[in-house]
py3Dmol code that shows the C-alpha trace and the ligand (Angstrom):
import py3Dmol

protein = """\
ATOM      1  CA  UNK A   1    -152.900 138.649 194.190  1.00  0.00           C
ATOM      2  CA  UNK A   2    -152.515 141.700 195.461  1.00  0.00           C
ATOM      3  CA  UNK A   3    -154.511 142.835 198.887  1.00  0.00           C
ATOM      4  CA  UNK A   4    -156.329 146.106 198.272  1.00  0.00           C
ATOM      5  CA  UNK A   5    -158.290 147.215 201.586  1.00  0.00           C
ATOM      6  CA  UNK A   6    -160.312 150.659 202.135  1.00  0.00           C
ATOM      7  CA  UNK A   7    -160.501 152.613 204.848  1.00  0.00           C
ATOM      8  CA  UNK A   8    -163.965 154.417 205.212  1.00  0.00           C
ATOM      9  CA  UNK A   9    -165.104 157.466 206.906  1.00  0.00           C
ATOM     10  CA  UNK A  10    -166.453 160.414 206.899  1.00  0.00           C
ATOM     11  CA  UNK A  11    -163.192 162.643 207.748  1.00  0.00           C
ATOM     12  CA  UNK A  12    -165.017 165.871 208.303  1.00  0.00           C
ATOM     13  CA  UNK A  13    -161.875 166.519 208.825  1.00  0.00           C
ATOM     14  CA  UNK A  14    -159.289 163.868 208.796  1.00  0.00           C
ATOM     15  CA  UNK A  15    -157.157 163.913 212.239  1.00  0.00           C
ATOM     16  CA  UNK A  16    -153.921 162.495 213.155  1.00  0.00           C
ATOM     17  CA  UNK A  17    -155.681 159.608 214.563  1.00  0.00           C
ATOM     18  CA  UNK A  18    -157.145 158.722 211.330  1.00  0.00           C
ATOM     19  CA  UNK A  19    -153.947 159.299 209.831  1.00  0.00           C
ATOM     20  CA  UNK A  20    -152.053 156.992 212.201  1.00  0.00           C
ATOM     21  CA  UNK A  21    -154.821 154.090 211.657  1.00  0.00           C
ATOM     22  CA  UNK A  22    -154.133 154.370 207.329  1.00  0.00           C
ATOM     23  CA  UNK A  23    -150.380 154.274 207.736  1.00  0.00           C
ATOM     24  CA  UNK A  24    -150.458 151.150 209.968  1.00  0.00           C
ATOM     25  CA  UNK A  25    -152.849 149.877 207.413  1.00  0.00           C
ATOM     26  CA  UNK A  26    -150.839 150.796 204.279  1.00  0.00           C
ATOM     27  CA  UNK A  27    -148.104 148.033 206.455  1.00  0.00           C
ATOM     28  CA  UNK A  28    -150.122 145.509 206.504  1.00  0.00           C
ATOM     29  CA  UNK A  29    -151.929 145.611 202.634  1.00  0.00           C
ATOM     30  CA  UNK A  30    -150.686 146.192 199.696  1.00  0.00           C
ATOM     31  CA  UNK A  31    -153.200 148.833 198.813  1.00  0.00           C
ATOM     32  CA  UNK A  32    -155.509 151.018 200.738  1.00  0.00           C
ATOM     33  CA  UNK A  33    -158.503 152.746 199.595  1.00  0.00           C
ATOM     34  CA  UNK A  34    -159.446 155.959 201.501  1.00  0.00           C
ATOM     35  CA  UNK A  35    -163.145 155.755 200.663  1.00  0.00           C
ATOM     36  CA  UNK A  36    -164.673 159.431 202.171  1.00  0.00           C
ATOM     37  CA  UNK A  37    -168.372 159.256 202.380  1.00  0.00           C
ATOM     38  CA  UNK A  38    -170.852 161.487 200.714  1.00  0.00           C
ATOM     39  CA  UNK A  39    -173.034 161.241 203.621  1.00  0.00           C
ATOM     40  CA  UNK A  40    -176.129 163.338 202.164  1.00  0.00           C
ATOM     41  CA  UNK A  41    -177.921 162.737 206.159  1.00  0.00           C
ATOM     42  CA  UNK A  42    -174.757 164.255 208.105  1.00  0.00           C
ATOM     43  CA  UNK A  43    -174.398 167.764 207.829  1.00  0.00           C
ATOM     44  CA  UNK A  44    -170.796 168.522 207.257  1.00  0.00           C
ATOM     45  CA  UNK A  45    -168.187 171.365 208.424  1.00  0.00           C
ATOM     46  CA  UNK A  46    -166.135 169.927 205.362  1.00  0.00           C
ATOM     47  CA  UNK A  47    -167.691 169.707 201.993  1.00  0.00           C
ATOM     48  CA  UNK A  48    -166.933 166.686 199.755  1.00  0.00           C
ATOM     49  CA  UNK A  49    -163.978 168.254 197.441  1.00  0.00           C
ATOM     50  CA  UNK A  50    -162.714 169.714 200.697  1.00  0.00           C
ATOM     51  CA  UNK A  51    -162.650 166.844 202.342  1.00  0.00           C
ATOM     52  CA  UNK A  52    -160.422 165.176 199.748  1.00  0.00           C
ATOM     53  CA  UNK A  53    -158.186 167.392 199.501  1.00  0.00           C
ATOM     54  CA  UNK A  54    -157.149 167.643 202.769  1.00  0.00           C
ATOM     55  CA  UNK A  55    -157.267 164.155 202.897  1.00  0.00           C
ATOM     56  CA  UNK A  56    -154.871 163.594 199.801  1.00  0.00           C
ATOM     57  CA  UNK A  57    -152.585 166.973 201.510  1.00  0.00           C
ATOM     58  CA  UNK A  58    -152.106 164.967 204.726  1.00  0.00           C
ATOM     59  CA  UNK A  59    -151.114 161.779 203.449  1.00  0.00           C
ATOM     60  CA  UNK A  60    -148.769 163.100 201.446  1.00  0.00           C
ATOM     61  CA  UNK A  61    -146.857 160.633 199.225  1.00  0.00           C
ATOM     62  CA  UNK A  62    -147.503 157.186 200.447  1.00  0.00           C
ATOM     63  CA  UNK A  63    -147.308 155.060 196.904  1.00  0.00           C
ATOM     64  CA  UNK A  64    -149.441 152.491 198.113  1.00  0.00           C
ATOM     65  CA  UNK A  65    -152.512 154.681 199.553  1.00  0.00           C
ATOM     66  CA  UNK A  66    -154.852 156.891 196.894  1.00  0.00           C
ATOM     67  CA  UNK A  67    -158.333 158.581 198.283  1.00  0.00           C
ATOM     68  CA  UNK A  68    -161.634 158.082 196.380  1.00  0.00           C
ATOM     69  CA  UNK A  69    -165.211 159.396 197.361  1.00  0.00           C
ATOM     70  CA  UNK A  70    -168.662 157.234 197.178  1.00  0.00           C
ATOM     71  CA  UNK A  71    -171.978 157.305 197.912  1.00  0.00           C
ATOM     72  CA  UNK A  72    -174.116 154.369 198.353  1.00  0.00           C
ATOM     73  CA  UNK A  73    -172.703 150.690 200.379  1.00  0.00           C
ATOM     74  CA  UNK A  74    -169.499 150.669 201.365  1.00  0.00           C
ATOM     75  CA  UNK A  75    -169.587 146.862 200.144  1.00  0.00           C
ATOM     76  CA  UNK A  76    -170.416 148.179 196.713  1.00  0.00           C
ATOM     77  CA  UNK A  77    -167.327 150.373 196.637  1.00  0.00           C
ATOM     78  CA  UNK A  78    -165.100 147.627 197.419  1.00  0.00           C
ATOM     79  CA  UNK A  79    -166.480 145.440 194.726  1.00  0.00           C
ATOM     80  CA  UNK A  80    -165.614 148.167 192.657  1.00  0.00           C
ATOM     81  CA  UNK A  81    -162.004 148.436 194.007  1.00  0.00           C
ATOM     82  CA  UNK A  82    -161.429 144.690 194.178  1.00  0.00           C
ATOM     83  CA  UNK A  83    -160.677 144.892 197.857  1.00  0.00           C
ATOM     84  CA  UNK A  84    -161.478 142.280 200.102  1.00  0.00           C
ATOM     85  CA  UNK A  85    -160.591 143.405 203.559  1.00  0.00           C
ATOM     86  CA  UNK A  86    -162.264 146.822 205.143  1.00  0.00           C
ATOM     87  CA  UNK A  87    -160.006 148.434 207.807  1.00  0.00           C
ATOM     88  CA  UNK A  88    -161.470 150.294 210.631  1.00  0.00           C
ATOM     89  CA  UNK A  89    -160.177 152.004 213.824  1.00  0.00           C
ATOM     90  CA  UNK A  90    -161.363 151.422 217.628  1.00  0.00           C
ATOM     91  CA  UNK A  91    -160.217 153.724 220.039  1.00  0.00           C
ATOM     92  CA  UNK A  92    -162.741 152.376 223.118  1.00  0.00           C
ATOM     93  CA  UNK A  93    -164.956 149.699 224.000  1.00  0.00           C
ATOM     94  CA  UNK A  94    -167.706 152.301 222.950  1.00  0.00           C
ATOM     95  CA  UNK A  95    -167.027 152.131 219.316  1.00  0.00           C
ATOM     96  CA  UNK A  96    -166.848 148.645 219.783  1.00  0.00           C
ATOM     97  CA  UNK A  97    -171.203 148.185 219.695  1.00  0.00           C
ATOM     98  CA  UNK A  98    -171.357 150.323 216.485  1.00  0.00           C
ATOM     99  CA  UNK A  99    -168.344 148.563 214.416  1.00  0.00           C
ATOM    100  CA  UNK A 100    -169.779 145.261 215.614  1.00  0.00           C
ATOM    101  CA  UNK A 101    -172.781 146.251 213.965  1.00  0.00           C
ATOM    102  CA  UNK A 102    -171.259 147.387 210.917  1.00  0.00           C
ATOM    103  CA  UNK A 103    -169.420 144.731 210.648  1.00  0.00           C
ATOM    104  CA  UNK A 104    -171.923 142.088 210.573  1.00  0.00           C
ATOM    105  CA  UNK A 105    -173.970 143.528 208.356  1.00  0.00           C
ATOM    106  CA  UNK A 106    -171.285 144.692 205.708  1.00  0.00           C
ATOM    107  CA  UNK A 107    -170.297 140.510 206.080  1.00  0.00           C
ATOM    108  CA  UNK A 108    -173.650 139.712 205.223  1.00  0.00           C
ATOM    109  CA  UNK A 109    -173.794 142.117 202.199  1.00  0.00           C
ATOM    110  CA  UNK A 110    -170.568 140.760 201.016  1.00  0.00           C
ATOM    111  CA  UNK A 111    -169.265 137.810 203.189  1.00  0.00           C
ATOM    112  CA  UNK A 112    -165.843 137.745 200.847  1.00  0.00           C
ATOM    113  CA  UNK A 113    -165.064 141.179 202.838  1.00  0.00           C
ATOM    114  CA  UNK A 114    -162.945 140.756 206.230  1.00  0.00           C
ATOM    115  CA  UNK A 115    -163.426 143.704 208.680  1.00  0.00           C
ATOM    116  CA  UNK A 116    -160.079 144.358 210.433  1.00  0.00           C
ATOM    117  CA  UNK A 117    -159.590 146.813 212.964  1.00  0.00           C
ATOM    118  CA  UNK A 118    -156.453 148.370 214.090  1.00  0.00           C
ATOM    119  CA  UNK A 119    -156.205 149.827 217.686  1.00  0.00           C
ATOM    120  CA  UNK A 120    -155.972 153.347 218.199  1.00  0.00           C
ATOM    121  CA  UNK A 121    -152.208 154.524 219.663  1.00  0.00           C
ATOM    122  CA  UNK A 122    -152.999 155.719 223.197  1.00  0.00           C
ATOM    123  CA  UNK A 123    -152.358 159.191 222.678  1.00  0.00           C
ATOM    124  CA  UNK A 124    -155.245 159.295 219.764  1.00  0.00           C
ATOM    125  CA  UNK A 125    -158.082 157.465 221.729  1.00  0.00           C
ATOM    126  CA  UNK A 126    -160.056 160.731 222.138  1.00  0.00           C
ATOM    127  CA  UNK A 127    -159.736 162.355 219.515  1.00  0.00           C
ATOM    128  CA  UNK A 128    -163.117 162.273 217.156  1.00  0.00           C
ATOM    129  CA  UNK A 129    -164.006 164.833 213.887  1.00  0.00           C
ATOM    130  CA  UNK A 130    -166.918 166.386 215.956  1.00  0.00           C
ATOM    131  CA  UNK A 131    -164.717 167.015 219.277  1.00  0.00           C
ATOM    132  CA  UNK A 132    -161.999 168.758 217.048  1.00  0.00           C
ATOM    133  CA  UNK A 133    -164.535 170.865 215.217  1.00  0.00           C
ATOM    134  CA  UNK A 134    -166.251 171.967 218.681  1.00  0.00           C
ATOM    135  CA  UNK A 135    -163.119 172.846 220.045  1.00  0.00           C
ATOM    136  CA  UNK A 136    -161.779 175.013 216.799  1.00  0.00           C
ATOM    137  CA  UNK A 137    -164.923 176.574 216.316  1.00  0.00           C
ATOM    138  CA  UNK A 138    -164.459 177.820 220.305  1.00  0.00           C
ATOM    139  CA  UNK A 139    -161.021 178.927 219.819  1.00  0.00           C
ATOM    140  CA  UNK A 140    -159.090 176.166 221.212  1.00  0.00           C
ATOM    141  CA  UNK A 141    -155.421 174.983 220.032  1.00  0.00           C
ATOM    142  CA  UNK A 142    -155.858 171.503 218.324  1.00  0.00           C
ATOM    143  CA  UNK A 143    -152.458 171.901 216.499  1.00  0.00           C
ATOM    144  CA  UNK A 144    -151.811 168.484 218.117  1.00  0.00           C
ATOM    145  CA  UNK A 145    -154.581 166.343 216.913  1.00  0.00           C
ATOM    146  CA  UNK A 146    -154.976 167.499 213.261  1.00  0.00           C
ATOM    147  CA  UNK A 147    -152.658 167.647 210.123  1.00  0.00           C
ATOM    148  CA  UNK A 148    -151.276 171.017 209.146  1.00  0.00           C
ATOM    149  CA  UNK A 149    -153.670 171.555 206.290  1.00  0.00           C
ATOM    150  CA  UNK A 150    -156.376 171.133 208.181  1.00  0.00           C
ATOM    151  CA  UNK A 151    -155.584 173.495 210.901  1.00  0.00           C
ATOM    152  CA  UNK A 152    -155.172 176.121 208.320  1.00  0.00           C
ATOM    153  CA  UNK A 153    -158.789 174.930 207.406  1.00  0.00           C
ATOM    154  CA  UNK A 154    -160.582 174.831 210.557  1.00  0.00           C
ATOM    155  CA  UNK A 155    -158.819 178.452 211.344  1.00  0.00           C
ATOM    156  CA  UNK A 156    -159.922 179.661 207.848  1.00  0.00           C
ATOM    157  CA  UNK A 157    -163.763 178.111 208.549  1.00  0.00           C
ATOM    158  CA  UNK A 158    -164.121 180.005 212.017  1.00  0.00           C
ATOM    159  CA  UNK A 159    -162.867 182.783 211.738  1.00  0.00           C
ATOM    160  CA  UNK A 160    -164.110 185.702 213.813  1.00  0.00           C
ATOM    161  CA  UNK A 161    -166.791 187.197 211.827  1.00  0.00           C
ATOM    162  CA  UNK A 162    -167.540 184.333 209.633  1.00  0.00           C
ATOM    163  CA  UNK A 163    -170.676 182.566 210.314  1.00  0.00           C
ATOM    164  CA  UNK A 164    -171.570 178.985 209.746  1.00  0.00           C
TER     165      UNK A 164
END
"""
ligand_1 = """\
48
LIG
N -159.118 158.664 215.049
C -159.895 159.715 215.209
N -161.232 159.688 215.040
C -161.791 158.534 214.665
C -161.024 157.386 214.465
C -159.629 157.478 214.687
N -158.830 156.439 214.533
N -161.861 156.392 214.106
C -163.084 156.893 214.081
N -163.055 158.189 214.420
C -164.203 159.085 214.575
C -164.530 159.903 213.392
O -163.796 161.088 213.380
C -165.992 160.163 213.584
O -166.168 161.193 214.496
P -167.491 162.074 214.548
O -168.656 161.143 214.538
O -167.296 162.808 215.795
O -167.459 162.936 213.340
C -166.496 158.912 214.250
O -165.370 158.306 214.819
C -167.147 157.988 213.292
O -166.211 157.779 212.276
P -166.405 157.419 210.801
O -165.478 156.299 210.564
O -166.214 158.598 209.916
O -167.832 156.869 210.778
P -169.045 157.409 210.122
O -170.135 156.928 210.982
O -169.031 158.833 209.789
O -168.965 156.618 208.719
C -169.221 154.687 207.344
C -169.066 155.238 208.732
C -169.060 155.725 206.251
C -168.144 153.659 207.167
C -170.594 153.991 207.287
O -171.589 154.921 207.627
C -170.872 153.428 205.953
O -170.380 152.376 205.603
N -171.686 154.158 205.138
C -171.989 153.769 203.773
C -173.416 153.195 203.656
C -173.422 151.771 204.052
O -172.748 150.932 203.490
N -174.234 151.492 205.060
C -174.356 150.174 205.607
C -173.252 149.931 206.563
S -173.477 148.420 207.377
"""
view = py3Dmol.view(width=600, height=400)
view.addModel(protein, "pdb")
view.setStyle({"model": 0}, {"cartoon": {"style": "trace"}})
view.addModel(ligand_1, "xyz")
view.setStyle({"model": 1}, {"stick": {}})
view.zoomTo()
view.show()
């Protein structure tokens, strides 16, 4: 049987340190799931179809990864997808309380489901959606941290005179 795993998130926007978590992943499965999250209680930069799309720009042609949106339990949406492990990234011991939490509860909904996390590579461990945006939105270079696409994004979403 094949493994299928998905890899959920928010990406508002996707960064190179999601990026390098999902190609680890797509080593170690046989197929991964990039499940994006219509999260209707964050407020997004990104909207949903955006989101995707850069998503599905930045990956580029990896056979064994496709990208899929949901709403509702992540535990539902692997039902759906037949996948039985749920990969996540930790870059610190701080997103270690949260994923814990996650973790044990998405177990409970759905004990068949294995949450495996894959360590950040060093030079990513900073690097969050909401500390690119701030630092695009005030001008600052993050050609480094994000995908191509969505540099052209973030320079297309604050640029001078637009307002958001
Ligand atoms: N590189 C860069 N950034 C990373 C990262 C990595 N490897 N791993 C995580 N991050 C960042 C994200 O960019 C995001 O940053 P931000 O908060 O500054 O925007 C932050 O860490 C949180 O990441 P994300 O994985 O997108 O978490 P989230 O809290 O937005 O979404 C869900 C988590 C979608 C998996 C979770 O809310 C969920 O499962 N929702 C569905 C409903 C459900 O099932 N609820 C019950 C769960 S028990």
């Amino acid at each position: 049987m094949p493994t299928v795993a998905i890899y959920p998130g928010s990406f508002d926007p996707i960064t190179l340190g999601h990026i390098d978590v999902v190609k680890r992943a797509s080593r170690m499965f046989d197929k991964i799931v990039i499940a994006v999250a219509n999260n209707l209680s964050k407020q997004s930069l990104f909207d949903l179809a955006q989101r995707l799309e850069l998503i599905r720009q930045s990956i580029g042609n990896l056979p064994n990864i496709i990208v899929e949106s949901f709403e509702g339990l992540t535990v539902d949406f692997a039902k759906k997808h037949g996948a039985t492990v749920i990969v996540r990234g930790l870059r610190a011991i701080s997103d270690f309380e949260y994923e814990f939490q996650l973790s044990q509860m998405n177990k409970i909904l759905y004990p068949q489901l294995e949450t495996v996390f894959v360590m950040a590579s060093l030079e990513y461990t900073f690097i969050s959606s909401s500390v690119i945006r701030e630092v695009a939105r005030l001008g600052g270079d993050v050609s480094q941290l994000v995908p191509a696409p969505v540099l052209v994004a973030l320079q297309t979403a604050f640029r001078p005179g637009r307002t958001l």
